[in-house]
N, C-alpha and C positions, 0 to 999 in steps of 0.2 A: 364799426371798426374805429378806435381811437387814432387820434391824430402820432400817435409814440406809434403803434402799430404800423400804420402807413410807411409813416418814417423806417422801423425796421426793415421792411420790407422795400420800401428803396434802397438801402442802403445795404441790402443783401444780396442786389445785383451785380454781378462781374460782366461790367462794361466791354471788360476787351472777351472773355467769352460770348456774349450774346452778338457783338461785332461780328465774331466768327461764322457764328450758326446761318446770321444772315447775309453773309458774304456764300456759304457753301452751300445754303439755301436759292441762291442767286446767281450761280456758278451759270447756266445754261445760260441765263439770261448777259453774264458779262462776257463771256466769250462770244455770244449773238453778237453785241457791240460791234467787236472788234470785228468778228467776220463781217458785219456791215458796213463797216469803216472802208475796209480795202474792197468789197463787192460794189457797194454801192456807191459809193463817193469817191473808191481810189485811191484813199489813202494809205500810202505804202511808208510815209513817216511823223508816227503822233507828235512829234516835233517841230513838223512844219507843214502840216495836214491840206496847205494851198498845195503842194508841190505835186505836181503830176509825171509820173513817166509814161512813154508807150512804147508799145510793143514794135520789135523789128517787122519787117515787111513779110518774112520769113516765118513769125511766129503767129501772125496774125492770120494767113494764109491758112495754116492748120490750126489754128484754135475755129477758125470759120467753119470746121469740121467735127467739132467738138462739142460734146453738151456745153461746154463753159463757152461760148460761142463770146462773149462781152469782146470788144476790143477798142471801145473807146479809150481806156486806162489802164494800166497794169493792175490784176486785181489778186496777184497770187494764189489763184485756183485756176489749175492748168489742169487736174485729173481727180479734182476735190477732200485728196487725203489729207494734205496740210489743213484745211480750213477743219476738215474732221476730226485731225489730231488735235486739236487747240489742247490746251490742259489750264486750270488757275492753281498756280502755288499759290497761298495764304501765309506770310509771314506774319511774323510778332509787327513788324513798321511798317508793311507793305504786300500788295499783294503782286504776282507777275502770271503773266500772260506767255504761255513755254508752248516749244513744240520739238521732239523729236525725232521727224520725220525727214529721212532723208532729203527734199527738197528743201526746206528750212536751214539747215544743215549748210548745203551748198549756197543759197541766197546770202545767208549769213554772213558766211564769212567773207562776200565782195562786198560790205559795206552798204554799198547803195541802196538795200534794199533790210536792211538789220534793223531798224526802227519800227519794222510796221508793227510789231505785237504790241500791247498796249494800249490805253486808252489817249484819246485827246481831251483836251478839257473839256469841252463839251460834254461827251461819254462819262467825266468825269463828274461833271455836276451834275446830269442824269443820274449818277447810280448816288451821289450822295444824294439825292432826291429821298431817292427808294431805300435808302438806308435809315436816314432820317425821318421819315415813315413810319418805317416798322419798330425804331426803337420807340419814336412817340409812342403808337400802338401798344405796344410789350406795357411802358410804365402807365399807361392809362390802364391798364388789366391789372395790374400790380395793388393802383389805388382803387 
């Protein structure tokens, strides 16, 4: 294959298509993130990802009864539908982390807890790892 060749065929890639592919290629894995975000670490806002709440006495009491039994942190899986429900919108600039489910719904709109969807940086330079990757990948098959 000629060097004009190659060339064509770089240049007949759609950057922001192939973005796409592997963003919804990757969907399971960015929504994992986030539920590990608030599972495992707690964080309830990719904003400020140190900041920890905890549960009233009340709530903790009955979660201790609970498959989701966790109560060192607020982890927003109280009966595991939200974390189930996650969904990834893919825009054109951005992609968003949606849910829902009545419980989301209600968290929401107090504020205090509206930040958790989303990734933190961290999460973020993880997934542009894995993005970056797989485009290397794609144009290495290309040439």
């Amino acid at each position: 294959m000629t060097i004009q060749e190659k060339y064509k065929r770089l240049k007949a890639i759609n950057i922001g298509k192939l973005l796409d592919r592997i963003l919804k290629a990757n969907t399971r894995d960015i929504l994992d993130m986030n539920r590990s975000q608030m599972w495992d670490k707690g964080i309830i806002d990719v904003k400020d990802p140190g900041r920890k709440e905890r549960y009233s006495p009340a709530t903790i009491k009955a979660k201790k009864r609970s498959p989701f039994n966790k109560t060192d942190f607020i982890t927003l899986k109280d009966k595991g539908k939200f974390h189930a429900g996650l969904r990834l919108e893919i825009n054109k600039e951005d992609i968003v982390i949606k849910s829902d489910t009545p419980y989301w719904k209600y968290h929401e709109k107090g504020q205090r807890l509206g930040n958790a969807l989303g990734l933190t940086e961290n999460s973020i330079s993880e997934l542009r790892e894995t993005v970056k990757e797989e485009i290397l990948n794609k144009l290495k098959d290309v040439l």
